[in-house]
N, C-alpha and C positions, 0 to 999 in steps of 0.2 A: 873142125877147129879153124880159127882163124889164121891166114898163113900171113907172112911178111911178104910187102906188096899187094894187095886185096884191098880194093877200093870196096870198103863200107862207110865211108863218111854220110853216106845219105840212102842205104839201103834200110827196109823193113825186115823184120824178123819173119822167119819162114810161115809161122802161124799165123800170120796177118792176114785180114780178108781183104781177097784180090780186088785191087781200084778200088781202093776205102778212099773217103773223102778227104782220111788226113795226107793222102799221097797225090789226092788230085787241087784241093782249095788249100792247107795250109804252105804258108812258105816256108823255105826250106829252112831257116835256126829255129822255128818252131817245131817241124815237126819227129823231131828225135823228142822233148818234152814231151808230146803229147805219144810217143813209144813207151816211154817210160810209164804213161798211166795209160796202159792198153787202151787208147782211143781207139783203133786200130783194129781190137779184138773187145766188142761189145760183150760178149757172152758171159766174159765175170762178173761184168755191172748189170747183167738180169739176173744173174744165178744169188747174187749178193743182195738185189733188189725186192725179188720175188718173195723169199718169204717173209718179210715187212710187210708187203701189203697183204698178201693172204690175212694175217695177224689185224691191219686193219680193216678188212673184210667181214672179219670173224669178232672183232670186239663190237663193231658198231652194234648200238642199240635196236630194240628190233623194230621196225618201222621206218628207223633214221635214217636219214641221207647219208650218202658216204662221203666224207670228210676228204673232198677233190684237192685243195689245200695240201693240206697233209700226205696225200698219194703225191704229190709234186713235191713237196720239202724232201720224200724219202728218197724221192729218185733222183733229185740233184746230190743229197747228199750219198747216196749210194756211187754215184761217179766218182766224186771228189774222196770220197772215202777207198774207193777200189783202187785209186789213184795210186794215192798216201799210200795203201797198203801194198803196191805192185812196187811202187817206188824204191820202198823200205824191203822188200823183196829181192830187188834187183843189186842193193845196194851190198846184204848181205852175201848175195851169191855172184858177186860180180869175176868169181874166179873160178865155179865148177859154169856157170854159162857159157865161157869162154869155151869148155871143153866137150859143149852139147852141142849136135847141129843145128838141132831146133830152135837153140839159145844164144848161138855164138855170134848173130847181129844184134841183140839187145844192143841199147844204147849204149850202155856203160862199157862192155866188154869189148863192143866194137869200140871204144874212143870216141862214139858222138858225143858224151856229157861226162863231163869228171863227176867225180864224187861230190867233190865239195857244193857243185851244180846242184847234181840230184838230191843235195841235202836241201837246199834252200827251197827246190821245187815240192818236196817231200811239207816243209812247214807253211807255205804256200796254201796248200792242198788242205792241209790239216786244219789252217788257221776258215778258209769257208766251212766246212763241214762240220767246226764249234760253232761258227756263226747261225747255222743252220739248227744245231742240237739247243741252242738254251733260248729256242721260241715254243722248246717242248716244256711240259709240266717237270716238275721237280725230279718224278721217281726216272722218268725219262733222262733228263739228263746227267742222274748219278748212272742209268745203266749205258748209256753211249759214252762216257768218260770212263768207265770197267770195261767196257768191248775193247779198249787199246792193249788191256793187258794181252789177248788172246793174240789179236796182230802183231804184237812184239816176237811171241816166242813162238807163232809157225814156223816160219823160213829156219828156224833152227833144228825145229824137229826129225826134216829128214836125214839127221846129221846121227841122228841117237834112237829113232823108232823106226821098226816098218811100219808105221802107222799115220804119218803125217797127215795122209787123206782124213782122220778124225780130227786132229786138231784145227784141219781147216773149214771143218764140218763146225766147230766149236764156234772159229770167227766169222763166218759165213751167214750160219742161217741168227746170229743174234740180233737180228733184226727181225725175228717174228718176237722176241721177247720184247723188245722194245719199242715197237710197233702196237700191241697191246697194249704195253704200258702209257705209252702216248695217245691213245683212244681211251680206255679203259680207267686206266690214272693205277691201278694195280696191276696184280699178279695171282693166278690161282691153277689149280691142276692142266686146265687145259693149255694154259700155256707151257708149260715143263713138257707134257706129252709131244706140241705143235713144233716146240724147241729139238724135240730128238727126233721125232719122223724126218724136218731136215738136216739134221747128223748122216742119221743110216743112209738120206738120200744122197746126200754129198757124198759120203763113202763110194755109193755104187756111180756114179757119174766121176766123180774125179781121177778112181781106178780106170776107169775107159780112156782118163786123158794122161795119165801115168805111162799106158800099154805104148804111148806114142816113143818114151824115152826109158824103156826100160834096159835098153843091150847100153845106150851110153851112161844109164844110171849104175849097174853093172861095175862098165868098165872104170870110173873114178869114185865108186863107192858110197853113191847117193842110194838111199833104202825107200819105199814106198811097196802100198798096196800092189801095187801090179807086180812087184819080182817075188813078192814073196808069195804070192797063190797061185802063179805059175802058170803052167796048163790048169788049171782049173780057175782060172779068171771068171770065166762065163756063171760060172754056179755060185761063185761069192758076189758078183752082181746081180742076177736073178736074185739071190737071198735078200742082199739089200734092198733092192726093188720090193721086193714082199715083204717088207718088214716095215717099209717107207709107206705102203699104202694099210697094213693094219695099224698103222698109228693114228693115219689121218684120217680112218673108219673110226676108232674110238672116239678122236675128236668128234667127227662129225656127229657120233649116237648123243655125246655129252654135250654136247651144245646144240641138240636137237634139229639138223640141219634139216632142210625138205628136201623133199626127191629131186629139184635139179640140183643137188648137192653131190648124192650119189652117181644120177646120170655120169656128171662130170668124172666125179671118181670111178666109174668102168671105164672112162674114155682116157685116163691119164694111163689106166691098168694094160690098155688095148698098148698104148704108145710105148709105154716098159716091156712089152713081150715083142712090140717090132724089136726094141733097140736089142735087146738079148738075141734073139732068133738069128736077128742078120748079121750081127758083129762081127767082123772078122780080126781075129788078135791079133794078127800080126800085119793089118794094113793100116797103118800112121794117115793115110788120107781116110779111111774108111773111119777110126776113132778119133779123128779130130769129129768128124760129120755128126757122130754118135754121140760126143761129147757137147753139144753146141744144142742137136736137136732135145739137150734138157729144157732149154727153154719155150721154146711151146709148152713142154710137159705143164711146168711152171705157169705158163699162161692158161694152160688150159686148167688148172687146179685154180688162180686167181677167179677163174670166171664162175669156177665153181662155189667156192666161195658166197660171190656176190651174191649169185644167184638163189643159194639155199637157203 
């Protein structure tokens, strides 16, 4: 917790990756903002990014070029959108932060950014990321204006479910539905299927980044997947993992991918049994590590994609 007297005016939160660039090139009333949308910690903005383009991987036509464009709209709007959503995150829990070690430099808690700041920085963030949605077709940008719903009532969740890690599963991967939709211009089975495999995945990876705050989720009464499965953490991640990759075998038989399809998908399977095997639950630097190296996972299923 933060004590009276504790110079944080210009500290990073402990999660930050060490000698980021927003510690070394931003100036300093910049870069508490750019804390606020995890500049700082890229790994939301793959996790958030990734299955979008999987989705536009997988709708392209067959033969067709892949719409490099559009892999670029997603991924700025993937930033500006993690942003917004970390933002409005930060905003809501500006009072159990304070009482997390992991949290208790955030911006807001520490006193770098008032509220009223992170409001304005929040419509900011929001107002590119609309800019960005209505160069997509219609059904696209009715499903990027419904993904706000989900972002609204996460940070609330851990208030009232042990389940939070699914609702963030919910606003997370909606970006393979609309990803599709913006290729595709529809919707059909495979995308509801493509849509839950990154649910169950988010389940199993954001449990690993839960394991990080579970004694001080605990101690002021915050609820998630990791206090509630306990010691048996390891076997309800394993399961997600397995349940993450029968989904994206289904995909892959229904839309008839080719063998570097598969390749790919034993090699995401290989990378799910390190992160299980070696986890260790109760080291905070070992599951931040565990939690982050999802994004290869991620990258290595995008390629697979391509490729099949």
């Amino acid at each position: 917790m933060t004590k009276p007297g504790d110079d944080v005016t210009d500290q990073a939160p402990a999660d930050a990756v060490a000698n980021h660039w927003v510690e070394r090139w931003l100036p300093a009333g910049w870069r508490p903002y750019a804390r606020l949308s995890r500049l700082d910690r890229p790994i939301g903005t793959w996790l958030l990014l990734l299955p979008g383009w999987w989705a536009i991987a997988l709708a392209r036509p067959l033969e067709a070029e892949l719409d490099v464009w559009l892999i670029v709209l997603f991924g700025i709007g993937a930033l500006v959108m993690r942003g917004a959503g970390c933002t409005f995150n930060d905003i809501v829990d500006r009072d159990f932060d304070g009482q997390v070690e992991r949290t208790r430099l955030r911006p807001i808690p520490s006193g770098q950014v008032s509220v009223t700041q992170a409001w304005i920085w929040l419509v900011m963030q929001a107002l590119v990321g609309f800019a960005i949605l209505i160069q997509m077709n219609a059904l696209a940008i009715w499903l990027g204006v419904a993904s706000l719903g989900l972002v609204a009532i996460y940070p609330f969740m851990k208030r009232y479910t042990w389940w939070p890690q699914f609702f963030l599963g919910l606003a997370f991967n909606w970006g393979a539905v609309l990803g599709y939709a913006a290729v595709s211009g529809r919707l059909d089975w495979i995308t509801l299927i493509l849509y839950v495999s990154g649910i169950i995945w988010t389940l199993g990876y954001d449990t690993i980044y839960a394991l990080q705050d579970k004694e001080d989720d605990a101690l002021i009464g915050v609820k998630s997947t990791a206090r509630l499965f306990g010691s048996h953490a390891r076997l309800w991640i394993a399961g997600f993992y397995d349940l993450t990759l029968i989904g994206l075998a289904l995909v892959g038989w229904l839309a008839g991918l080719g063998w570097p399809y598969w390749v790919g998908l034993g090699l995401a399977a290989a990378h799910f049994l390190w992160q299980v095997l070696t986890l260790r639950l109760d080291d905070s630097a070992d599951c931040l590590t565990k939690f982050r190296a999802n994004r290869d996972t991620g990258l290595i299923l995008f390629a697979a994609f391509l490729l099949g």
